[in-house]
VOFI-283443 format. One record per residue (C-alpha): residue in one letter; x, y, z. Coordinates in steps of 0.05 Angstrom, whole numbers, plus 5000, padded with zeros to 4 digits. Layout:
N
AXYZ/...
***
This chain:
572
X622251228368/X620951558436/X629251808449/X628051838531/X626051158529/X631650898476/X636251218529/X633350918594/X632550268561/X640150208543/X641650448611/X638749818634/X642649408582/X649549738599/X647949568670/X646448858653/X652948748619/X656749048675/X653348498717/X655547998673/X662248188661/X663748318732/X663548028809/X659248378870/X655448888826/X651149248873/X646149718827/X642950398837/X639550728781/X640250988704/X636151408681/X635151758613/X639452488609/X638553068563/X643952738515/X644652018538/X644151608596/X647951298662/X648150828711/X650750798779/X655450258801/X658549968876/X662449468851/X669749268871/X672849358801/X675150118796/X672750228722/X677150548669/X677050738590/X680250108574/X673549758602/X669450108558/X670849688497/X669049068532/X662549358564/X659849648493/X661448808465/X657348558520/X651949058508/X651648868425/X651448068453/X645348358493/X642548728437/X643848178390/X639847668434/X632748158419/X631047998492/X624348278515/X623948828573/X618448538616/X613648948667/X612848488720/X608148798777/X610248498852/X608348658924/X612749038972/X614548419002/X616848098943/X620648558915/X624048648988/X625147938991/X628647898913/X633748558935/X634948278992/X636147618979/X641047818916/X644148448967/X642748898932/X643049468982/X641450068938/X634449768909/X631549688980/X633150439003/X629950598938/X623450048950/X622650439017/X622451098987/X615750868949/X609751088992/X605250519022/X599450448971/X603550608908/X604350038846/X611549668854/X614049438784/X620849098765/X622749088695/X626648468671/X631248398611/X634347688609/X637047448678/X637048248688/X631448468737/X630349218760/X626049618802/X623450088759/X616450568733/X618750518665/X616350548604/X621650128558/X622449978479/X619949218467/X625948908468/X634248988459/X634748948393/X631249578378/X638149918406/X643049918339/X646950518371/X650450628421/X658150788467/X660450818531/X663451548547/X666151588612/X666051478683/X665951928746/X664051818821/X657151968847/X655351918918/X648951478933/X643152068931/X648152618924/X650152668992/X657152569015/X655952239074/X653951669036/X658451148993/X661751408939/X659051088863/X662050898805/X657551268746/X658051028671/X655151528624/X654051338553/X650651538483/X645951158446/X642651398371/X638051118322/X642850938274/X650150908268/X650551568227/X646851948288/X651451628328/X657851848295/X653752498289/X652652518361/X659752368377/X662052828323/X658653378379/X661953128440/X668653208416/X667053908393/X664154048458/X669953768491/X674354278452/X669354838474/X669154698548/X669755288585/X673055098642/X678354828596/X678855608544/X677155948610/X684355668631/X687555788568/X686156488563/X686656638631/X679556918635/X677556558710/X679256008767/X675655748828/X681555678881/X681655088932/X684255538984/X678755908982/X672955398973/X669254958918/X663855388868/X666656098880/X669356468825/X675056848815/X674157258753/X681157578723/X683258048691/X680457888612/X674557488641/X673158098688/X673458498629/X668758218589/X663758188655/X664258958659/X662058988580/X656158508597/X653958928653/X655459628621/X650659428553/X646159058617/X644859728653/X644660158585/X639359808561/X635659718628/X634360478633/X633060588568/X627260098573/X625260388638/X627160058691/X631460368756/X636760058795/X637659848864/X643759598908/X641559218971/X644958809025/X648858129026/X644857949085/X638358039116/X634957749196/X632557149201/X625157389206/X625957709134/X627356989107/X621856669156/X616657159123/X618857029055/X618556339069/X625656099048/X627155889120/X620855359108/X622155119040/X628455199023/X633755259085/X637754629059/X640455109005/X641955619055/X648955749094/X648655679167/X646656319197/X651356869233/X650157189306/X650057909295/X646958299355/X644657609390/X639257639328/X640357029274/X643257359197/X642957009131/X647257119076/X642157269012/X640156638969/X635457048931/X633857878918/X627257788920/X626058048998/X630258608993/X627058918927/X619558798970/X622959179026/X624559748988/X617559698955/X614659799023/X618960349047/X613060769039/X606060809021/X604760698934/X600261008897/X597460718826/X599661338791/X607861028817/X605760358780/X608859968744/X615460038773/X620759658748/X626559528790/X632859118772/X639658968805/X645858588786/X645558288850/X650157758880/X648057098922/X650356458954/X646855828959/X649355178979/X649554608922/X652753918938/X659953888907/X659153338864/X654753828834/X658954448819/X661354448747/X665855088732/X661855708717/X655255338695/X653955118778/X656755538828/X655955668902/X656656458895/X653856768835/X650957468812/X642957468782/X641257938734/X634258018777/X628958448770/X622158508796/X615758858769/X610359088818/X604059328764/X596459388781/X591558768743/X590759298679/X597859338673/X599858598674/X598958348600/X603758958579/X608558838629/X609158138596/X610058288535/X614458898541/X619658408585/X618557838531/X621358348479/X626958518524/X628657868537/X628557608462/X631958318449/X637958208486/X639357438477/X639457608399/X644658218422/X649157678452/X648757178384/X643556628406/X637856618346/X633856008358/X629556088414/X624255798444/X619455958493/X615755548539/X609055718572/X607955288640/X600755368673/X598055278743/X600454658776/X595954178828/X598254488893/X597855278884/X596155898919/X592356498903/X585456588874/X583156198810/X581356878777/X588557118789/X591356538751/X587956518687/X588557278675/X596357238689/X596156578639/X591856948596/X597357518596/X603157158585/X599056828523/X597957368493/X604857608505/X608357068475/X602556978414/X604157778397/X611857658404/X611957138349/X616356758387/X615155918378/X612455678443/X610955098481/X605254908536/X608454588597/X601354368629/X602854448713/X609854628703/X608355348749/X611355488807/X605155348869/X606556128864/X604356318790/X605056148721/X611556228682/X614856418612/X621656098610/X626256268545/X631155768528/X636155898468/X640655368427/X648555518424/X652855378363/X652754608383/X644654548374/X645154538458/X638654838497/X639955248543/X634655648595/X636456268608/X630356838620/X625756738658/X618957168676/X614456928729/X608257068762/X608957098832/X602557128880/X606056888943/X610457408966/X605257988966/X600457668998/X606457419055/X608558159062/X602758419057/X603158889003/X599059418975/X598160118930/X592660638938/X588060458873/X584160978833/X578960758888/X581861058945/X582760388973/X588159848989/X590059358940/X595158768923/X600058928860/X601358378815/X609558198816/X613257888777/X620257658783/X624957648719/X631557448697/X634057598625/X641157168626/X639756888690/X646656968724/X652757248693/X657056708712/X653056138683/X652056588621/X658956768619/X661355908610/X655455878563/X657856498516/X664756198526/X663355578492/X658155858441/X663856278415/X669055858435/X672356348465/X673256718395/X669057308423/X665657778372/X669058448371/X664658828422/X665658318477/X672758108468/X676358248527/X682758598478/X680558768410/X687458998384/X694358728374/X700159198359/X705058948322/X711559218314/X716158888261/X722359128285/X724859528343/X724860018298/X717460168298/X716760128375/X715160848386/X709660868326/X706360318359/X705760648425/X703461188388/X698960748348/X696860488415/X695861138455/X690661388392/X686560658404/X686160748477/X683461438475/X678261218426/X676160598480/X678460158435/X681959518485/X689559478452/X696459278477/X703759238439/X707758558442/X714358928444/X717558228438/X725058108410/X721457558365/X719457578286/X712157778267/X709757138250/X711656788323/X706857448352/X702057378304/X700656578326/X700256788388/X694857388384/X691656858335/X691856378405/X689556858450/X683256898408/X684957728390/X679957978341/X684758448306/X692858558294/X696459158268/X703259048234/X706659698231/X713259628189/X717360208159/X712160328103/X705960368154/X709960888200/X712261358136/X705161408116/X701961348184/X697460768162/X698060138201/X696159338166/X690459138189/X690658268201/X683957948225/X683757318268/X680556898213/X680357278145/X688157388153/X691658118123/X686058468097/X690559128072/X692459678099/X688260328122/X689561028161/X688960968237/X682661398232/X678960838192/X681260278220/X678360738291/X672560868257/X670860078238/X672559918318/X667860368340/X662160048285/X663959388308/X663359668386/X655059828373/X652759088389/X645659238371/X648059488292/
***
């Protein structure tokens, strides 16, 4: 059975037993989501938990009644007339938003009538699955200017064993949310005083951010690319050239007056890095060059949006753009592919999938331009061995694209590189490199992201892991343990010989027995802890505990230093 339209089907079925259940229901829309479905709700009844049970009865009368969803095709003026007529307020700003000319269908279900493209299953009683989740608000089309919503999300499966499989997920999800281990163990906060989507990263989460972007920059030269650093904020005619003032201004912050000329604070790198490229004339013999930055930007996304670290306001890409002559094009795809597949495997995410989307309807730049870069990036991902996908017309209008998407330890999919074609930009800024020729001609570009930004990659690695870091990332990797007071100055000495060898360690000096510190390094998700008792300091060994195994014996310092520093090599 098709899942998206199981989901969008019960949608409709959850919203017809809300309308039977309660008074003045005024509907929006419910559409299918990666994992379930919702439906949006004005309706005088503030809805809680304790609803939910009488919602999902309603829904199995519904179900039980095998009523037919029926495509009934009307005129505008019909359909205007039955919203209208029934006030329902929401359905005729939606009718309007269908252009003049288009096919208007309603899709009924019982005394349950909907405007709606469809498709559906054939009737209710092909839904055997299903629960109501939860509720948040929603403003009407996301803007908050508009009424606020009452959303109902819920799950449906094919069976009941999905089902409790499915819900089996959500709870462990729940348990893995990174806003809620994020607070836990103290590793970031967004603070109202300051504003909505901007994070505050402390002192563990900051640490493990510096060990991202350390390995990030490592690897980065050694495959031969160079760094650049470039400015928060550019003129207004940089963005009008690049054409993010026409296409995509709603997403940017209100311009500052700086020397009566209009500055933007940076949604995007791409500008700057073309700036740089043009700072003086380029030969072919320069190409490719490779250029990457950890750079930061701020774009504006509705609040009812923003969700932790995964949707922010302020966030830092890992960007980097390519400029390569037509020869060089099919490498340069393939050598970023590896990379990309390279580094997401370094990190702990396996199962990956690529997906290959081609030229869409409306695009620019020459046909011949467009099948060799979709011929590249073909052949890149056939040599990589990497399973793929075709996304027919899923481009940008300003190339074709690769995007890499990995599962997490919950099955989730997740995108995360990206490498795309862009033949836009160039042409807008009029670049160029000296061929073999003698003459003038346009390089290729190509923008690319390998984790996309470290602060939605950060909640995503919190929750893969949740928050049990592997040894290389975690923010401390050692516990010292003292048993008794007695062993305080071996520990610091223990300590002082783990910090010179890099190796992230603190003491809990506490007045308290062993086992109340060793719950709480266990808590604070701590990799390793040392137990030093009279024994370990008269032989100057220390007992090594691990967060999971438990006591695994006890070893010299310069092992247990040794196996730290093993465990530090993330790509052994």
């Amino acid at each position: 059975m098709d899942l998206e339209r199981l989901r969008h089907s019960t949608a409709h079925v959850m919203a017809a037993a809300v309308c039977r259940l309660y008074d003045d229901v005024k509907i929006d829309i419910g559409p299918a989501t990666d994992d379930g479905f919702y439906y949006d709700f004005d309706v005088p009844h503030r809805f809680t938990p304790e609803d939910f049970e009488a919602i999902e009865a309603e829904m199995a009368k519904i179900t039980a009644e095998k009523l037919p969803f029926e495509c009934v095709e009307v005129s505008r003026e019909e359909a205007l007339k039955l919203f209208t007529d029934s006030n329902q307020s929401f359905k005729v700003e939606r009718l309007n938003d269908i252009p003049e000319g288009d096919k208007i269908t309603l899709y009924k279900c019982g005394e349950f009538v909907d405007l709606c493209r469809g498709p559906h299953i054939e009737h209710t009683g092909e839904i055997r699955a299903f629960k109501v989740t939860t509720v948040a608000g929603s403003y009407f089309r996301g803007q908050e200017t508009n009424p606020m919503l009452q959303r109902l999300y819920g799950i449906v499966a094919t069976d009941k064993k999905a089902l409790r499989i499915h819900l089996a997920q959500i709870s462990e999800a729940k348990k893995r949310d990174h806003r809620k281990i994020g607070k836990e163990l103290d590793l970031f906060s967004v603070q109202d005083d300051v504003g909505p989507g901007l994070i505050h990263w402390h002192p563990k989460g900051a640490r493990i951010r510096s060990i991202i972007e350390d390995y990030w920059r490592r690897e980065h030269f050694r495959a031969g690319y160079e760094l650049l650093y470039t400015p928060h904020i550019g003129k207004g005619n940089l963005w009008e050239t690049s054409g993010h003032l026409e296409c995509y201004s709603e997403n940017m912050y209100s311009p500052m007056d700086v020397d009566k000329s209009p500055f933007y604070v940076r949604p995007m790198n791409c500008p700057f890095h073309i700036e740089v490229y043009k700072s003086h004339k380029r030969s072919y013999r320069e190409l490719p060059l490779r250029w990457a930055e950890l750079g930061t930007v701020y774009r504006y996304e509705k609040s009812g949006v923003l969700h932790g670290l995964l949707r922010v306001r302020g966030f830092t890409q890992d960007d980097a753009h390519i400029f390569c002559t037509p020869s060089q094009i099919e490498e340069e795809v393939e050598l970023t592919l590896k990379f990309a597949i390279k580094i997401l495997k370094t990190f702990g995410f396996d199962d990956i999938t690529a997906y290959l989307a081609t030229k869409p309807d409306k695009a620019v730049g020459d046909d011949a331009r467009w099948e060799q870069a979709t011929a590249s990036i073909k052949n890149a991902l056939d040599a990589s061995g990497v399973s793929y996908e075709v996304d027919p017309g899923g481009g940008a209008f300003y190339g074709p694209k690769i995007d890499v998407k990995i599962k997490d330890a919950l099955g989730r999919q997740w995108q995360l590189s990206t490498i795309q074609f862009d033949f836009n930009l160039p042409e807008r800024f009029n670049l160029s490199y000296i061929g073999e020729d003698g003459k003038e001609h346009q390089p290729y570009m190509v923008h690319r992201a390998l984790l996309g930004s470290l602060e939605r990659f950060f909640g995503i690695l919190i929750e893969h892991y949740a928050g049990a870091f592997p040894v290389w990332l975690a923010p401390e990797q050692v516990r010292v343990l003292p048993l008794t007071e007695n062993q305080i100055e071996y520990s610091k000495e223990v300590l002082k010989t783990l910090l010179k060898n890099d190796i992230r360690a603190s003491i809990d000096e506490k007045s308290e027995k062993v086992g109340a510190k060793i719950r709480r390094a266990r808590g604070e998700m701590i990799p390793y802890m040392l137990i030093l008792g009279p024994k370990e300091e008269e032989t100057g060994a220390v007992a090594v505990r691990e967060r999971l195994a438990g006591d695994v014996g006890a070893v010299s310092i310069t092992e247990f230093v040794e196996r730290i520093r093993k465990e530090n090599e993330p790509d052994k």
